[in-house]
C-alpha positions as CSV (number, residue, x, y, z in Angstrom):
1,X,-7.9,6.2,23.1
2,X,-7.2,2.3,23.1
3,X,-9.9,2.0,19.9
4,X,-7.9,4.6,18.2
5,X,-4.9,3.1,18.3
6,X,-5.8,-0.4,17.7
7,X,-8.0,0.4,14.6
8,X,-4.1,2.2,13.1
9,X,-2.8,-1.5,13.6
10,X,-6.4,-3.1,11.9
11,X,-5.7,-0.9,9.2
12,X,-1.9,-1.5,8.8
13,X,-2.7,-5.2,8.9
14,X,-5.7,-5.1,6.8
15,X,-3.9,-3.0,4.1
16,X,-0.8,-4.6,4.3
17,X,-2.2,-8.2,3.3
18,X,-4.1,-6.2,0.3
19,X,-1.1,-5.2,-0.9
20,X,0.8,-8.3,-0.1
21,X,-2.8,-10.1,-2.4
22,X,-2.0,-7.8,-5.2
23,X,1.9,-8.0,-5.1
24,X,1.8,-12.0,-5.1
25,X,-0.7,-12.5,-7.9
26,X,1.9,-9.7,-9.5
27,X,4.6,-11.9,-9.2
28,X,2.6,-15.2,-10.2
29,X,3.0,-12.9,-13.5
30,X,6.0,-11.8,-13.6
31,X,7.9,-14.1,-11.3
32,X,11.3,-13.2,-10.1
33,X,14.2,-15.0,-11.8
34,X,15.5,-18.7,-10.3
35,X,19.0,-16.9,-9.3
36,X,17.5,-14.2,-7.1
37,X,17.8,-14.9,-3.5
38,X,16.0,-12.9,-0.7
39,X,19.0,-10.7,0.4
40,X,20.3,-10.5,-3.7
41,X,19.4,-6.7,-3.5
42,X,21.4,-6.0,-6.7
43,X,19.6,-9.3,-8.6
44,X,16.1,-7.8,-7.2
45,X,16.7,-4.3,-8.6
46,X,17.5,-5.5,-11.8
47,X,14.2,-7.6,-11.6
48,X,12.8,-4.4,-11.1
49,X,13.9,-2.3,-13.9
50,X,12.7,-5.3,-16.3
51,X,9.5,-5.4,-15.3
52,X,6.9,-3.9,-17.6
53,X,4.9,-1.3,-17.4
54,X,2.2,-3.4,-16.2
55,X,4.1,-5.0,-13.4
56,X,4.8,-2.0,-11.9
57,X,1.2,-0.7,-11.9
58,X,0.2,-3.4,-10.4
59,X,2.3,-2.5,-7.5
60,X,0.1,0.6,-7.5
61,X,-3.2,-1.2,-8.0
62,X,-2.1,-3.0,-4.5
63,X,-1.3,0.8,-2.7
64,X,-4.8,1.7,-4.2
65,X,-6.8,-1.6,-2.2
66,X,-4.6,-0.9,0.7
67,X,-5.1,2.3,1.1
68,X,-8.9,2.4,0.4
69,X,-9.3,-1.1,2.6
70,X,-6.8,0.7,5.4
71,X,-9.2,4.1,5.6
72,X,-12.5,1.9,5.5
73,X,-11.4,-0.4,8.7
74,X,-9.5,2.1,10.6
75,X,-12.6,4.1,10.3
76,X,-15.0,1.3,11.0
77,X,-13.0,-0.2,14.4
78,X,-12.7,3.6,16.0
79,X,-16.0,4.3,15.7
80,X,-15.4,8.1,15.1
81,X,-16.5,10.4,12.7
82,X,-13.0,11.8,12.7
83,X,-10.8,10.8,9.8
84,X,-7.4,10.7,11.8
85,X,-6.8,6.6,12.3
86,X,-7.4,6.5,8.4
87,X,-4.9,9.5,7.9
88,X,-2.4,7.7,10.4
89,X,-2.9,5.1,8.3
90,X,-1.9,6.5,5.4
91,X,1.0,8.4,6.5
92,X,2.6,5.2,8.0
93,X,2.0,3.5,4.3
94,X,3.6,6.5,2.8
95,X,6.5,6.7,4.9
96,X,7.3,3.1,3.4
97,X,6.2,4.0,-0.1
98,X,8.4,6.9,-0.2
99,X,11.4,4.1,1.3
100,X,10.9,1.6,-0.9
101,X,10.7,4.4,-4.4
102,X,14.2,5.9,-3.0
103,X,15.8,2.4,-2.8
104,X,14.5,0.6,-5.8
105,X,14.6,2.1,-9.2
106,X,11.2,3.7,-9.8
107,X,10.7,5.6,-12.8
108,X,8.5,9.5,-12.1
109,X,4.9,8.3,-12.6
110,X,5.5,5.5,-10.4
111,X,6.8,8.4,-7.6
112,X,3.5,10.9,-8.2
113,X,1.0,8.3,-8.0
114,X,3.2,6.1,-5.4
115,X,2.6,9.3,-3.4
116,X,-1.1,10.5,-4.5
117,X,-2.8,7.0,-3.7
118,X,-2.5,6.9,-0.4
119,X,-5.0,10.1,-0.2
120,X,-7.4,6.7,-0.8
121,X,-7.2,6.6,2.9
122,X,-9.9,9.2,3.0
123,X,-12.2,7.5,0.3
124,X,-12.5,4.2,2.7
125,X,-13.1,6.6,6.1
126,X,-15.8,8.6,3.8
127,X,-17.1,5.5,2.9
128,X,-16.9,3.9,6.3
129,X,-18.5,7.1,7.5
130,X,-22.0,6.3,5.3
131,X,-24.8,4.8,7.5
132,X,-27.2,4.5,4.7
């Protein structure tokens, strides 16, 4: 039981600094504006709406690693052929995608595959699960 639930926190850490990886070099990119402070939520929605296409995938691309990288080591620390530490995984993740899309402006293809990544969870435990 202990295993279990410490490989949910290896794989909320381990995905969270893929995404955090992916988000930073997204912002060495496209960086924020010099008059955006932290708690500017207005300034840092606007920053959001301007961001290209290609910014904003790259938010994806980060859920995509996390999620794959969250499965894979959940998997790997419980040591059980069952896939529910990745899927816890991937629920927690997507309880926090779904906040951030309903508080920042997100346009619909951002919301379907915002959503549909994190079923990446279950790529990493498959592949976690190969002993080959």
């Amino acid at each position: 039981m202990l295993r279990n639930i410490l490989s949910v926190f290896a794989g909320i850490i381990v995905g969270s600094v893929c995404i955090w990886g992916i988000e930073t070099l997204n912002h060495l990119l496209y960086p924020f504006p010099e008059n955006i402070k932290p708690d500017n939520m207005e300034g840092f929605k606007n920053y959001i709406e301007t961001l290209p296409f290609l910014g904003k995938f790259m938010v994806i691309v980060g859920y995509a690693l996390g999620a794959f990288v969250s499965g894979f080591v959940a998997t790997k620390v419980s040591k059980s052929e069952k896939p529910s530490s990745a899927i816890i995984c991937g629920v927690i993740f997507l309880c926090f995608t779904i906040y951030n899309m309903s508080v920042l402006p997100t346009p619909a293809w951002f919301w379907v595959l915002g959503i549909l990544i994190w079923g990446l969870v279950l790529v990493g435990y498959k592949l976690a699960l190969n002993k080959k």
